[in-house]
N, C-alpha and C positions, 0 to 999 in steps of 0.2 A: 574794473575787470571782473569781480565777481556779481554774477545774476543776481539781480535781487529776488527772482523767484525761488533759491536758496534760504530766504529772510522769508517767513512768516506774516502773516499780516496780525493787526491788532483785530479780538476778538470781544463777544460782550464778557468774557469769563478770563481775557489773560492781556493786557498788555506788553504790548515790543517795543523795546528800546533800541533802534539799529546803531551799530557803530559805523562812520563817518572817518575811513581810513584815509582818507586826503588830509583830515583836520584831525586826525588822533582823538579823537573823542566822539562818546555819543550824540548823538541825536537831542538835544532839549524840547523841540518841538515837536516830539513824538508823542509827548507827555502832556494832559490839561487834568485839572482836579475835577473835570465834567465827567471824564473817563472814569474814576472809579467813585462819583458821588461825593463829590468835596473827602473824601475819610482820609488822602494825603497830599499838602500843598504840591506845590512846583518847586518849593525853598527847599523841603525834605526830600526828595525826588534829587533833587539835583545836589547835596549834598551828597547823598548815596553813589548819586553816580558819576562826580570827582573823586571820592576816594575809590571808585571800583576803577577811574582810570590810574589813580596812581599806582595801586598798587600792579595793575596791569599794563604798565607804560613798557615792559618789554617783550610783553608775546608779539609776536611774528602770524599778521593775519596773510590770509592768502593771498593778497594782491602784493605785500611785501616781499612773500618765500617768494612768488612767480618774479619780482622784479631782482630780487638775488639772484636767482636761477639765472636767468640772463645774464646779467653780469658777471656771473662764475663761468659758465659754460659756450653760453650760445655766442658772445663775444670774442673768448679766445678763441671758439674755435673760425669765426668769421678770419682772424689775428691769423691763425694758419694755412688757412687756404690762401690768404692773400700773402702771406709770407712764401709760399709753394710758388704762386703762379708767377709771382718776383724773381725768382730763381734765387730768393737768399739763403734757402736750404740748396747746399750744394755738394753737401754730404751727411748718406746715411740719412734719409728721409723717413726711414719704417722705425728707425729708433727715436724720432720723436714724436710721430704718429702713436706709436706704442706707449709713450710716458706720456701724451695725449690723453690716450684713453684709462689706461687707470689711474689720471688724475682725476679724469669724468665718474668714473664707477666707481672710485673712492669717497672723491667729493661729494657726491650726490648721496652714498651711506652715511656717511658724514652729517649732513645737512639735515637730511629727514631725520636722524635719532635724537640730534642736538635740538632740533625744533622742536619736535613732541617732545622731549624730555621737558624743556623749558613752557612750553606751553602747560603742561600737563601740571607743572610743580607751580605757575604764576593761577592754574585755576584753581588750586587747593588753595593757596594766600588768598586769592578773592574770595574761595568758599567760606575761611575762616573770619577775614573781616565781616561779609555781610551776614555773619551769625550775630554781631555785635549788636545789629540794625533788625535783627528779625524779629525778636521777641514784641518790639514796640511797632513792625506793622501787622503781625498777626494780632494782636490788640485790636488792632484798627480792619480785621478782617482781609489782609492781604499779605501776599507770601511773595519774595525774592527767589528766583530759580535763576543757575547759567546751565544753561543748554549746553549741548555735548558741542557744536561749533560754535563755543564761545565766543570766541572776538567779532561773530561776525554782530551780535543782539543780545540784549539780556531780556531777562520775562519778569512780569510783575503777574503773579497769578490772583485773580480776587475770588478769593476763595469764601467773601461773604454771599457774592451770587451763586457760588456751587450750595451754600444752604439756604440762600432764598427759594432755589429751586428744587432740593429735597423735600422743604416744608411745606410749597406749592402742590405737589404732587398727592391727587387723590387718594385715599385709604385704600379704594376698591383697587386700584390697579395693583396695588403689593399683594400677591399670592404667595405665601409662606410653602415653602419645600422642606419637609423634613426628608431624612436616609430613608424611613423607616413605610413613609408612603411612596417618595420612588421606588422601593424595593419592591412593593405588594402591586405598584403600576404595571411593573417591569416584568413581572412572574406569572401576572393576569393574563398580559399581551406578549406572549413569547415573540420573538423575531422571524423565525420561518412559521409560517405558515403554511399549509396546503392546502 
């Protein structure tokens, strides 16, 4: 249900791991140790990301909320119009119309607070287990990030190629900026001219 143009691709500087909402769990074949230069197996990969599902076995990914949603809403209310056109409402039809809808506009505040609340509190429990695991892959030159739509991917950033390629980078191209020569730049070459 949700685009995968939503999902990221894997890049030379960050691995995606997508989550795989029909199977409650990531992706393992997202992952090969080619990807970040042998520096972390597939055994350690996928340890990491067994325990980031356990601990996330109850966030509510999109295609979940939408299939609640449905079944909360769009169902009863199919439930009452066919109830209507039955003639089994045969009295006082605006009064259950009316507890209809602020079932709907109840429910549905309801639903999104409870979600984000719960989503919001299981991404802080995953923040904190994979602090456990960080120290030993930034060792190894690679960093663990959850992205702000968590359930849908998580990131493995290789943050040894963000300094392969600081240190690849030629002397001459770095132009040092002091205050002190912007200032005298800025004062030389006033803005209006005439």
């Amino acid at each position: 249900m949700i685009s995968q143009s939503t999902i990221p691709t894997t890049s030379d500087y960050t691995v995606i791991i997508p989550y795989i909402s029909s199977q409650s769990k990531f992706d393992r074949e997202a992952y090969s140790p080619a990807m970040t230069g042998g520096r972390a197996s597939s055994e350690e990969i996928d340890q990491v990301l067994k325990l980031i599902e356990t601990v996330s076995s109850g966030i509510v990914t999109p295609d979940q909320f939408l299939k609640s949603w449905c079944l909360r809403f769009v169902l009863p209310f199919i439930l009452m119009v066919c109830f209507q056109l039955t003639g089994c409402f045969w009295y006082n039809l605006q009064f259950f119309w009316g507890c209809f809808t602020i079932y709907v506009i109840g429910g549905n505040i309801w639903m999104c607070l409870v979600t984000s609340k719960n989503n919001a509190k299981t991404k802080e429990n995953v923040q904190s287990v994979l602090k456990l695991y960080q120290d030993a892959f930034q060792r190894k030159g690679l960093r663990w990030h959850i992205p702000v739509n968590f359930p849908l991917y998580v990131e493995l950033f290789k943050e040894y190629r963000e300094q392969q390629y600081q240190v690849n980078i030629p002397v001459s191209q770095y132009q040092p900026v002091s205050v002190e020569n912007h200032e005298t730049a800025t004062m030389a070459q006033p803005f209006l001219q005439k």
